[in-house]
C-alpha positions in Angstrom: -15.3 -15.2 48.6 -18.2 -15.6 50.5 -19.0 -11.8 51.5 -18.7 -11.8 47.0 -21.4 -14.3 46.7 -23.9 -12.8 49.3 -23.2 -9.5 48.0 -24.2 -10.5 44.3 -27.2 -12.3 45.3 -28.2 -9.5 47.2 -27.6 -7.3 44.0 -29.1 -9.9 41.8 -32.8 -9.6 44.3 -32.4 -5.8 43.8 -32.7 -6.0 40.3 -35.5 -8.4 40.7 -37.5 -5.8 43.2 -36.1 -3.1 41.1 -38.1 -5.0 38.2 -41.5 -5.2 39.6 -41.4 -1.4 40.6 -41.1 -0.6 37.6 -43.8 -2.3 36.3 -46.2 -0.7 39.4 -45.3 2.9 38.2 -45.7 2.1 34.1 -49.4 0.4 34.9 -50.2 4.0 36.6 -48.4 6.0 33.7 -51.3 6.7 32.1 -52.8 8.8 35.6 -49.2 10.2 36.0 -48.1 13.6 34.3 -45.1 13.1 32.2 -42.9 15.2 35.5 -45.0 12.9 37.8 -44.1 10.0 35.9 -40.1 10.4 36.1 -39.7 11.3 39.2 -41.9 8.0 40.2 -39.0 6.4 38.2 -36.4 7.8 39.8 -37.8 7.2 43.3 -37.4 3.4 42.4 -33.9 4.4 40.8 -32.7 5.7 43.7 -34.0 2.6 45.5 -32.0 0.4 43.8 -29.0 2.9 43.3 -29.0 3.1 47.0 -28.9 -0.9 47.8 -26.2 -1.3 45.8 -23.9 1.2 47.9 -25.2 -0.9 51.2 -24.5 -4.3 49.9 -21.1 -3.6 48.5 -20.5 -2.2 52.0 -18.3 0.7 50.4 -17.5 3.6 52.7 -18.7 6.4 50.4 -17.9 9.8 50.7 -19.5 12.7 49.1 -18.7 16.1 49.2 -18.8 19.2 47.1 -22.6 19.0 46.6 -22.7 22.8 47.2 -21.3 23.6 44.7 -24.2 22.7 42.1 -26.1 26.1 41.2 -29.6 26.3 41.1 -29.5 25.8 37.2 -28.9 23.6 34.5 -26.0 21.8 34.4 -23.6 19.5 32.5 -22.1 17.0 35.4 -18.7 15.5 33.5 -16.6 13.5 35.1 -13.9 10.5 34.9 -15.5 7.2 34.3 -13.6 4.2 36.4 -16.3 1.7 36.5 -20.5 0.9 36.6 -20.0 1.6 40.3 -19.2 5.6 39.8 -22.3 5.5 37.8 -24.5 3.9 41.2 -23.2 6.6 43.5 -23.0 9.3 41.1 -26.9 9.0 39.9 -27.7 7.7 43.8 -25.7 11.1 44.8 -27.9 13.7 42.5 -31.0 12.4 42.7 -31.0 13.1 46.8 -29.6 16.4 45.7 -31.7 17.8 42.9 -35.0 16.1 43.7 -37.0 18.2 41.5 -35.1 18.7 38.8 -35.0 16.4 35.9 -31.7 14.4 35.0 -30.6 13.5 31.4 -28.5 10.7 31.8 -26.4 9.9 28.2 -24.9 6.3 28.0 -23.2 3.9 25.5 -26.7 1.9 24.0 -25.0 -0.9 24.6 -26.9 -0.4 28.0 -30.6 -1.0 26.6 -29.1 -4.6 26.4 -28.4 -4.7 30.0 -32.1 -6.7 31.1 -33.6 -4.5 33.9 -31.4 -2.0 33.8 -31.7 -1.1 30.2 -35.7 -1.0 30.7 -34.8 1.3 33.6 -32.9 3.7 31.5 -35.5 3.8 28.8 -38.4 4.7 31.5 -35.9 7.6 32.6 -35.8 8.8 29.2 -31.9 8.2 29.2 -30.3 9.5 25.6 -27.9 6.6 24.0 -25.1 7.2 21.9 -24.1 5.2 19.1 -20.2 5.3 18.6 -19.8 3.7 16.3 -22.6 6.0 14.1 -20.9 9.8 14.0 -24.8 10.8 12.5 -26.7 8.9 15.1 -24.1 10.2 18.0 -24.2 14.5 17.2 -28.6 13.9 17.2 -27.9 12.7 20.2 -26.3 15.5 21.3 -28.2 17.9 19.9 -31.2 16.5 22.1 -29.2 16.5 24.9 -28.7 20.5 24.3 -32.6 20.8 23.4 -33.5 19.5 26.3 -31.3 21.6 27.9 -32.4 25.2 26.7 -35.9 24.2 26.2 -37.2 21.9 28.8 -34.0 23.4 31.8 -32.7 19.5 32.3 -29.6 18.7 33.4 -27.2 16.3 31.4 -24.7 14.1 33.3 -21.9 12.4 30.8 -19.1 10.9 30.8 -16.5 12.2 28.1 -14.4 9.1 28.4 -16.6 7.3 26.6 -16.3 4.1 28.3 -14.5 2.6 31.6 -11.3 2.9 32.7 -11.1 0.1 35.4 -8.3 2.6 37.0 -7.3 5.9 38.3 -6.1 6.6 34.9 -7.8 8.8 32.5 -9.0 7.8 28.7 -8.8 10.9 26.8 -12.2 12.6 26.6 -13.8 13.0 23.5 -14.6 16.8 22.3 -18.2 16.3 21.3 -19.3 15.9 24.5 -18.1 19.5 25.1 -20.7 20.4 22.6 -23.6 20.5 24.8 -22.2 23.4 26.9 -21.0 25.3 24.6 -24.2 25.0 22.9 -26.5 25.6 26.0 -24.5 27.8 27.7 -25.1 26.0 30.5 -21.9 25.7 33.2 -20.3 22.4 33.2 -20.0 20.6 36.9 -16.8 18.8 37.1 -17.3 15.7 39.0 -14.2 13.4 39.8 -14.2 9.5 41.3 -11.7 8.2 43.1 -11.3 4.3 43.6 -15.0 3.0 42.3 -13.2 0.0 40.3 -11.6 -1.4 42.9 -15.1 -2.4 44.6 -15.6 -4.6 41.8 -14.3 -3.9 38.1 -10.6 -4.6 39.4 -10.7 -8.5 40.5 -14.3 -9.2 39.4 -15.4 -9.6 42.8 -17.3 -7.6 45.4 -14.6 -6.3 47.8 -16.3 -4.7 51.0 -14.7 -1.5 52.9 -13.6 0.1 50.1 -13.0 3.6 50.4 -14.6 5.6 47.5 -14.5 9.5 47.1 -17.3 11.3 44.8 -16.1 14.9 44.5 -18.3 17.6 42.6 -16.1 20.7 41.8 -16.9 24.5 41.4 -18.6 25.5 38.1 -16.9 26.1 35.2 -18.7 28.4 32.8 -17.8 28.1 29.4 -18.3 32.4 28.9 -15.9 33.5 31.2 -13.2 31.5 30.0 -10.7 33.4 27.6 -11.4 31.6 23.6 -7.7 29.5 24.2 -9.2 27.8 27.3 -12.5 27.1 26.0 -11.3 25.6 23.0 -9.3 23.2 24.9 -11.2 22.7 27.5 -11.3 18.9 27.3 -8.0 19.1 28.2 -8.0 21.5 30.9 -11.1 19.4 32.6 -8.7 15.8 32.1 -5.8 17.3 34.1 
């Protein structure tokens, strides 16, 4: 009970530092280059990204980084809980420092004080699902920005938390920006995230959580069976 409150005030002065470092970088945006610009964002992102891990006191492992080609990328993964998105984003940002990140979330997020202004300054793309129109232009930015301007995309095809090991069944539109770009998709698998907090609502220390980044899978070399299904090849 009390390692939970400490560990939630601790969060809560994060966001609060988090906060003002934002507003350093935007009143020097105007000296910054647009590149210069984001990655002064994600510096501050990876900050706060990186507190979180230390005050939850989670033994976090990592592996499989390796395995991410020097190229653009679609990272998918299962979605358990706001935590796998912490040590996910915390994870890639020390691993492809100069490379830019799309991040695509629910825009439910932009409501999210602090951390909604945070995604908006890192040019994060929002779907709208419960708009089908609004949700495929987002999308297809998501693929511009991948053929045009090399970003990589991270998404989760869930759609939305699980709070569990168990998998939602992933939605085929997010497939799109693959097989549009022709970029390789990066599987990405969590393993116990919710249980640091989603699972009782309060911050349980010395949790073991495992972020695993699997081999490439490029859509191409796939025979036209597997690449039609391969939402359900990836959820197995």
């Amino acid at each position: 009970m009390l390692f939970d409150i400490i560990a939630k005030l601790r969060f809560g002065l994060s966001l609060i530092r988090l906060w003002f470092r934002l507003i350093w970088v935007k009143r020097r945006k105007q000296s910054l280059s647009k590149d210069e610009y984001y990655h002064e964002i994600v510096k501050k992102a990876e900050i706060h990204t990186g507190e979180l891990i230390k005050y939850s006191k989670m033994n976090l492992t990592v592996d499989g980084l390796e395995n991410i080609p020097d190229e653009p990328v679609i990272f998918m993964g299962n979605h358990q809980s706001y935590i796998d998105i912490y040590v996910t984003v915390n994870a890639l940002i020390q691993k492809i420092k100069s490379r830019h990140l799309t991040l695509i979330g629910k825009k439910e997020i932009l409501k999210i004080p602090i951390i909604g202004r945070l995604g908006t300054e890192m040019d994060v793309l929002y779907l709208d699902r419960e708009n089908a129109r609004e949700g495929l232009k987002t999308i297809l930015e998501a693929i511009r920005r991948v053929k045009e301007e090399h970003h990589d995309v991270l998404i989760y095809p869930e759609g939305t938390r699980s709070k569990s090991r168990k998998m939602n069944e992933f939605h085929k539109g997010s497939f799109k920006i693959a097989q549009k770009s022709g970029a390789a998709i990066v599987p990405m698998v969590v393993n116990d995230a919710y249980k640091v907090f989603e699972e009782t609502y309060r911050v349980k220390p010395n949790v073991p959580v495992h972020l695993r980044f699997l081999p490439p899978i490029y859509l191409s070399e796939l025979d036209p069976e597997d690449e039609k299904n391969i939402d359900q090849i990836l959820s197995e």
